[in-house]
N, C-alpha and C positions, 0 to 999 in steps of 0.2 A: 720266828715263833717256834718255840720249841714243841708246845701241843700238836703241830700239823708238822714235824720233820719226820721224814719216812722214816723205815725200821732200819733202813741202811744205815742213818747215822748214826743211830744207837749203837748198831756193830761195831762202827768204823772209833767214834771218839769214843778216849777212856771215861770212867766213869767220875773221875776226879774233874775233870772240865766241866762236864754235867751238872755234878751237885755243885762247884762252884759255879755255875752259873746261877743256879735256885737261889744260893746263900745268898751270893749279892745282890742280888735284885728283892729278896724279902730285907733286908737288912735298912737297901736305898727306900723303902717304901716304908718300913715301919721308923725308922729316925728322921727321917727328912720332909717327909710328903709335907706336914703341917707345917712346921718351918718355913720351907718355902713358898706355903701358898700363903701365908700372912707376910711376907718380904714381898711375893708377885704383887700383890693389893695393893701392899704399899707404896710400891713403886712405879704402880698403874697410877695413881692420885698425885702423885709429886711430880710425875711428868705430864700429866693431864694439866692440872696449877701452872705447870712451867711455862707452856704451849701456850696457854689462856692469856698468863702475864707476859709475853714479850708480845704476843699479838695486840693486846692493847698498847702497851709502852713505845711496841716498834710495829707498826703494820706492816712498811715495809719489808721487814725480814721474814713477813707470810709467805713470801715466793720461793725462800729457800728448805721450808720445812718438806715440801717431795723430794728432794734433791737429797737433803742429808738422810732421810729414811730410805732409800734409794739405797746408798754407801750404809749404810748400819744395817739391813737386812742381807746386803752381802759378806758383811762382816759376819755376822752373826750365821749365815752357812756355811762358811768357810772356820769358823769355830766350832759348830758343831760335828764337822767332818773330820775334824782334828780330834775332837774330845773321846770320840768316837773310838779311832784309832788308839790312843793310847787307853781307854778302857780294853779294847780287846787285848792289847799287850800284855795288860793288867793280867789280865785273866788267864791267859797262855802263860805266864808267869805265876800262875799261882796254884793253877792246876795238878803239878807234882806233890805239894802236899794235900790238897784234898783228895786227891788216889790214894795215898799212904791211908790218910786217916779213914778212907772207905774201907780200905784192905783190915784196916787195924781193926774197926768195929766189925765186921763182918770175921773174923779169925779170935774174936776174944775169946771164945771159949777155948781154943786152944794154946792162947797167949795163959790163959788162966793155971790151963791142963800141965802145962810144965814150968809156973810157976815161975813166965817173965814179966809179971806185971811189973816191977818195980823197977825195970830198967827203961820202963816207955816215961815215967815221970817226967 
């Protein structure tokens, strides 16, 4: 959580990792949030339906539904520990231009003052 990291990290990380971390996470929350929470819904009711129907068709196969949620909640930490990773690489990767462009907005005036704006285009 970035609110609660001490004043050491602000010292220590550039400020280009910083705002890229703000940007992407307002970016994930303002394109996606809805999106996905009408896909999760949906996708709550079609395997709910699913469950329902093979319990009637196969009762049977009721014994195997702990077992495979078992295997797909492992799967699924082990995907998100992955996803994880490669977002932060993301970011450690992306960081060098958002420092540029922290440097650049915070220096315009004297980008202005000698008249290089037209080489940042």
């Amino acid at each position: 959580n970035m609110m609660k990291a001490p004043m050491a990290f602000f010292d220590t990380t550039p400020i280009g990792r910083i705002m890229n971390r703000f940007t992407r996470d307002i970016e994930i929350i303002d394109m996606k949030i809805a999106e996905s929470s009408l896909m999760v819904i949906n996708l709550i009711f079609n395997v709910l339906s699913t469950i329902v129907m093979v319990c009637v068709a196969a009762p049977y196969l009721t014994a195997i539904f702990p077992v495979l949620m078992f295997a797909f909640y492992h799967l699924y930490k082990y995907y998100t520990q992955t996803v994880r990773g490669v977002k932060r690489l993301e970011g450690i990767g992306r960081s060098p231009m958002m420092a540029l462009m922290g440097e650049v907005i915070g220096g315009l005036s004297v980008i202005r003052a000698y008249g290089m704006a037209d080489s940042l285009r």
